[in-house]
N, C-alpha and C positions, 0 to 999 in steps of 0.2 A: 660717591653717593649715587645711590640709583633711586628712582621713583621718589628721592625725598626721603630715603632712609637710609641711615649713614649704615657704616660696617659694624658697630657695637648693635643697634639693634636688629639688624638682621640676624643675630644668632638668638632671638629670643624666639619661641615657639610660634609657628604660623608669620613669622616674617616671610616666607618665603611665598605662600598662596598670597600676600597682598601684589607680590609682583606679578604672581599669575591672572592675576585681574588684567592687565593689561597685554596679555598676548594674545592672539588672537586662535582660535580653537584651531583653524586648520595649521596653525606653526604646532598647536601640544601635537597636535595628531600625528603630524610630518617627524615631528622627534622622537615621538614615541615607536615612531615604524623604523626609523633609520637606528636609533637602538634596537631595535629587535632585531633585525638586518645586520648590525654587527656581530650583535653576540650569536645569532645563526651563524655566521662566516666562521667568528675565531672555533666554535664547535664542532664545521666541516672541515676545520682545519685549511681554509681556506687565503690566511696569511702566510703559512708557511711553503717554502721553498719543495716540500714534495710532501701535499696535504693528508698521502695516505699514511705519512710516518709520523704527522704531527702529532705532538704531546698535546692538544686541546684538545684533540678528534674527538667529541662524544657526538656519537648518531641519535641516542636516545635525549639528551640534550636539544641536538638540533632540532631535533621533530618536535618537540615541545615548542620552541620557538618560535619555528615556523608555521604552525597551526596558529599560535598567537597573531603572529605577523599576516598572515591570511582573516584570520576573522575582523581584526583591525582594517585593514587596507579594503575588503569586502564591502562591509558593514557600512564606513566612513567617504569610500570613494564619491557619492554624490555628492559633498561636503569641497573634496579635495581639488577639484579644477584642473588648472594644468598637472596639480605633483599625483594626480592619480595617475595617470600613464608610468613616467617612471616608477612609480611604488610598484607597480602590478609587475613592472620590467623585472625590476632589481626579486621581487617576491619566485617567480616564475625562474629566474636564473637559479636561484637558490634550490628550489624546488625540484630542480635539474643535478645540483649540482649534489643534493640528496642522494638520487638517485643512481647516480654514477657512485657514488662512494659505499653507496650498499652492497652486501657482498650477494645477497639476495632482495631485487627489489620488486617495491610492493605490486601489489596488481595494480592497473588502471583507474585510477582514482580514490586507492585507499593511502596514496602518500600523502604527508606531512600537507596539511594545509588543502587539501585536493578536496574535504567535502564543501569546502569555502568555494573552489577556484572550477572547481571540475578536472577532469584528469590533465596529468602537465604529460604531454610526451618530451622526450629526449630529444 
């Protein structure tokens, strides 16, 4: 049972926002970036063992992503305290790791997330 609500009614409609009553906005926020943060990875192909041959590789994928991930992290960081630094880390790595994977990459501030963050150099 969690919050008082057993597992039969948790699958009824809106049992789920009653638990989100009790989280606190910067853990959605923190979750919601470190999701984005993965699914930018598995799309830079960043799990696999030589990311430029991976089967998840999508670039246009990624960049959707991590625009997300940037506007979030941006937007929110006064909110986030200490998990702003590493959010910015992990966001900026990414943003890198865009970049390298590009077979032509963007100019100075027109990468994925960069009108959020300003230009990410290599």
């Amino acid at each position: 049972m969690v919050s008082g609500v057993s597992s039969t009614e948790r699958t009824e409609p809106g049992a789920d926002s009653r638990d989100l009553v009790d989280v606190p906005s910067v853990e959605v926020i923190s979750r919601a970036a470190v999701l984005l943060m993965s699914a930018a990875a598995e799309r830079l192909g960043l799990a696999a063992d030589d990311p430029a041959n991976s089967p998840h590789l999508d670039l246009d994928e990624a960049r959707r992503l991590i625009t997300a991930l940037a506007g979030l992290v941006t937007s929110s960081a006064e909110y986030l305290g200490p998990h702003a630094g590493p959010l910015r880390d992990g966001l900026q790595g990414l943003q890198r790791a865009f970049r390298e994977a590009s077979t032509e990459p963007d100019a100075p501030g027109a990468g994925p997330g960069e009108k959020f963050t300003g230009p990410v150099w290599s």
